[in-house]
C-alpha positions, -999 to 999 in steps of 0.1 A, spaced: 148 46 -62 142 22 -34 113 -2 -29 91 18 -14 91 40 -42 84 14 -68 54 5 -48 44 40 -40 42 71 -55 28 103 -48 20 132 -74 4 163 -66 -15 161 -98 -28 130 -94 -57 123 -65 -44 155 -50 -9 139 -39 -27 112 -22 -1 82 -19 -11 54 -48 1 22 -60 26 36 -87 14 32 -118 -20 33 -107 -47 60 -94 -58 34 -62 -50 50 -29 -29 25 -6 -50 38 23 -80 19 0 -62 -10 11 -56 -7 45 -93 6 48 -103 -31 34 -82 -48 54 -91 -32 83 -129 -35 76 -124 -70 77 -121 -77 39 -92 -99 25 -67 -94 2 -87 -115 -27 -115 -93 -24 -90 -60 -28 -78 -76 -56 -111 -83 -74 -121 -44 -67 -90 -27 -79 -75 -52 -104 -54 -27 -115 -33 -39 -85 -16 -67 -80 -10 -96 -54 26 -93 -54 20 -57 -52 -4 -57 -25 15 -83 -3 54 -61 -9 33 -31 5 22 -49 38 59 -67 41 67 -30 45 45 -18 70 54 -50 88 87 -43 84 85 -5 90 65 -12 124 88 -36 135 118 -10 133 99 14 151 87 -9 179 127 -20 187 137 17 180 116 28 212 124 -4 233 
């Protein structure tokens, strides 16, 4: 199991398959959608408890990561 699967799971009998934080029934896109509405990580946090900080931050050290890759793949 790597990371991203500890911090992600995705069950077809739960939300349809839609990609959670494991453990949880919150839709990661949930969080990017706050994020990108202008809302901050505290104020994720205080909506979806069920998640937490360290949680929330590994998931964005990801996508940073994962973007990163991509960008100096295509270079």
């Amino acid at each position: 199991m790597n990371d991203l699967t500890r911090l992600i799971e995705s069950n077809p009998d739960v939300l349809g398959g839609t990609p959670i934080f494991s453990g949880t029934e919150v839709p990661v896109k949930y969080f990017f959608d706050y994020l990108e509405s202008g809302e901050n990580i505290d104020s994720f946090l205080a909506r979806y408890s069920e998640v937490n900080r360290v949680e929330a931050q590994a998931v964005l050290n990801y996508a940073r990561e994962a973007t990163l890759s991509q960008v100096s793949v295509a270079e």
